[in-house]
C-alpha atoms as one frame of an Amber mdcrd trajectory, in Angstrom:
protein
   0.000   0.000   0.000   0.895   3.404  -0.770  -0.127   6.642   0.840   0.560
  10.132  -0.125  -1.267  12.597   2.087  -2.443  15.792   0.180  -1.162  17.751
   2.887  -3.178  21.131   3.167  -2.882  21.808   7.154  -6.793  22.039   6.809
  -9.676  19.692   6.794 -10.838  21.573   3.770 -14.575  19.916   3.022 -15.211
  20.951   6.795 -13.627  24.064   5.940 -15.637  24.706   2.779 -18.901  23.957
   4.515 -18.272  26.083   7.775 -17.689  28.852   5.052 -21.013  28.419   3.865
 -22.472  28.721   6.978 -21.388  31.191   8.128 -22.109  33.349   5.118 -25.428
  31.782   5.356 -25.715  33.028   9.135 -23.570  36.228   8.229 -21.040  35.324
  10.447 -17.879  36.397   9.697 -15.820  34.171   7.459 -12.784  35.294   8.837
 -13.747  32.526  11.785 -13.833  29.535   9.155 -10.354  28.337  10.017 -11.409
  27.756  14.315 -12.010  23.783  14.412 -10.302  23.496  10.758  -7.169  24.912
  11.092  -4.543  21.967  11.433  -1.484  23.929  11.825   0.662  25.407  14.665
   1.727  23.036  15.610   1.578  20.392  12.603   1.077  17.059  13.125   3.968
  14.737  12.278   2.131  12.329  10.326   5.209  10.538   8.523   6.234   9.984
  12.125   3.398   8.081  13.047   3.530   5.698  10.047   7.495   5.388  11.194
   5.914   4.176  14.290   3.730   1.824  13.231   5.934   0.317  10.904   5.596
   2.292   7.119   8.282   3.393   5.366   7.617   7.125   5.531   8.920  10.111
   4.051   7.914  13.636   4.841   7.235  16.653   5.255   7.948  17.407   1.747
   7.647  21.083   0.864   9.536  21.446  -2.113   7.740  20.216  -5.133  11.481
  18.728  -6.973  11.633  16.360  -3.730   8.122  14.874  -4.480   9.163  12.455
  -7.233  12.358  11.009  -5.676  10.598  10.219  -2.386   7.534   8.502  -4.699
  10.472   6.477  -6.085  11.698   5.439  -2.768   8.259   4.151  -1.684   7.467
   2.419  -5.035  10.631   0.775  -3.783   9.388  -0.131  -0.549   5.959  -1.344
  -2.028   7.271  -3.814  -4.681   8.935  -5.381  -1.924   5.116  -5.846  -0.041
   5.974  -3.443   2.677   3.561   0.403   2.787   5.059   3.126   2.386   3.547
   7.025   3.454   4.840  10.296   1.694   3.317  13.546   3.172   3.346  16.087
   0.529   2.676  19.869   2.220   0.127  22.120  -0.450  -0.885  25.166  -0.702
  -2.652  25.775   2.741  -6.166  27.471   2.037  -9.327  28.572   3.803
């Protein structure tokens, strides 16, 4: 198995919805991110698949590093073992 985590810092169909709302409810959007926000600090996700085992790679910011580490966990996954990349995008909201 092999995961790469689209890595926003935001649960962003949450996000999208609370935005709604609010408008809806003319709240002020500027509140969207409280609840959403997954940032500050980050969560070490690559370290938790370390921990359980994966072959993990990440936080990957820079977009030149993306297709070595994919390489590296094809790797691992040929040889039956999962592998986890987490790949940071643009953070939104």
């Amino acid at each position: 198995m092999l995961v790469v985590l689209n890595n926003s810092h935001a649960s962003s169909n949450d996000w999208e919805h609370s935005i709604t709302v609010m408008r809806h409810c003319d709240t002020p959007v500027g509140h969207g991110s409280i609840g959403m926000d997954i940032m500050g600090p980050a969560p070490g996700f690559a370290g938790v698949a370390r921990f359980v085992g994966w072959h993990a790679e990440g936080r990957i910011e820079n977009p030149a590093d993306i297709a070595p580490a994919l390489k590296r966990a094809i790797a691992r996954v040929d040889v039956a073992k999962p592998a986890f990349i987490d790949v940071i995008t643009q953070h939104t909201g």
